[in-house]
C-alpha positions in Angstrom: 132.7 113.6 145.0 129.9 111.8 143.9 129.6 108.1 144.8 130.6 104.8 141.9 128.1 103.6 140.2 128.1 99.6 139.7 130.1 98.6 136.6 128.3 97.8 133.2 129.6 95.4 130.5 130.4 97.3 127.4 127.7 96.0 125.6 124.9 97.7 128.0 126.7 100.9 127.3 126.6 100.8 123.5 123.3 100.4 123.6 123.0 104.0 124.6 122.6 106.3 121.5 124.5 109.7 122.1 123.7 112.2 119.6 124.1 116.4 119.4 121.3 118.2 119.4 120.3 121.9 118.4 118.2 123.9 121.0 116.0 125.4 119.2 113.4 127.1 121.4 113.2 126.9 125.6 110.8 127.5 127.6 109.8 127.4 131.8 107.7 123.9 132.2 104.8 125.6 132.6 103.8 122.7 136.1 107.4 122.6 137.2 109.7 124.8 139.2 112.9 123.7 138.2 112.3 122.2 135.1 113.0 123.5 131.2 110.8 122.7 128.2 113.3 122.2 125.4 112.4 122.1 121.5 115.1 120.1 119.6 116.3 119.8 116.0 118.0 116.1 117.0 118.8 115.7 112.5 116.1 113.3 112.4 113.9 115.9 110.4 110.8 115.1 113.0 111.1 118.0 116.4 112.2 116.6 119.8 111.2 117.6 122.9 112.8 117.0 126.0 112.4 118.5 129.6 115.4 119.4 131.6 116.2 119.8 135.3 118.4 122.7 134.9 116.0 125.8 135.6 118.2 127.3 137.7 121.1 127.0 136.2 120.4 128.0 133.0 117.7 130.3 131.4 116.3 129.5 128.1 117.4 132.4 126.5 121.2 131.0 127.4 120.4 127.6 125.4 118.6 128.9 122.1 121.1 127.9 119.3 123.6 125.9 121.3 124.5 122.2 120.4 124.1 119.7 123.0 124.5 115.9 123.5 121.3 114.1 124.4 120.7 110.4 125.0 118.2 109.7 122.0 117.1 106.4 122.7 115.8 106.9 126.2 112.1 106.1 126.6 109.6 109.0 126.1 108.2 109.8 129.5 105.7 112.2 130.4 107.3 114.6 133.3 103.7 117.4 135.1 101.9 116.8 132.1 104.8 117.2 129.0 106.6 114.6 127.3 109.8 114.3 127.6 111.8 112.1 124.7 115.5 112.1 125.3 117.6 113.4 128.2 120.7 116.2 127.7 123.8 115.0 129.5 125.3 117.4 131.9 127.8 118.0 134.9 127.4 118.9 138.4 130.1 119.0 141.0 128.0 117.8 143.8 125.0 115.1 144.1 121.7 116.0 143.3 119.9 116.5 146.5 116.6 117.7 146.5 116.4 118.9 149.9 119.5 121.5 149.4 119.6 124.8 147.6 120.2 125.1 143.9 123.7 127.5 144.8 125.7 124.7 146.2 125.3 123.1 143.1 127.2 123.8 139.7 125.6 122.4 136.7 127.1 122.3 133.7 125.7 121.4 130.1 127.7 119.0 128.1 128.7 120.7 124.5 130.7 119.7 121.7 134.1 121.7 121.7 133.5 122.3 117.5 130.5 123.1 115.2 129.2 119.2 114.4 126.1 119.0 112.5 123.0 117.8 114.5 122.4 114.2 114.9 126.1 113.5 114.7 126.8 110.3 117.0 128.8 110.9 119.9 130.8 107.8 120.7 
């Protein structure tokens, strides 16, 4: 089980913007082993990248067309040489631990249960 992270006032959390997102292209990070370059339609009209930890756990053939949730407002960061402008919530059973192998870990990308158009809010 993972460990508690410290509480947050409910106010820090709503600052968070949670939106659905449409994969629409994946790719390998071409300067990253475990990482996936992801093409987003995120409704705003203007394409979103974001690059995703989840290279082996998913290909990018497996993502093309689904619906995801992202966290939209997270600072644009540049991860080997890509930028990166969002994050795409997921699951895992287990911490992240660099140092073990990708097998003990399930990894599991957070979707919406019903078609929702993208850029709906999640809340």
């Amino acid at each position: 089980m993972a460990e508690s992270k410290p509480m947050i006032a409910f106010e820090d959390f709503a600052k968070v913007d949670l939106r659905v997102a449409k994969v629409v292209h994946a790719e390998n990070h071409p300067n990253a082993d475990r990482l996936l370059k992801i093409q987003l339609d995120d409704g705003s009209g203007t394409p979103r990248q974001i690059c995703a930890g989840i290279k082996g756990y998913y290909t990018p053939e497996q993502l093309i067309g689904k619906h995801i949730v992202i966290v939209a407002n997270l600072e644009p960061r540049t991860i080997r040489g890509e930028e990166s402008r969002g994050m795409l919530l997921a699951a895992s059973d287990a911490p992240k631990d660099p140092n073990a192998p990708q097998s003990e870990r399930n990894v599991v990308v957070l979707t919406p249960m019903s078609e929702i158009a993208a850029g709906s809010v999640v809340s």
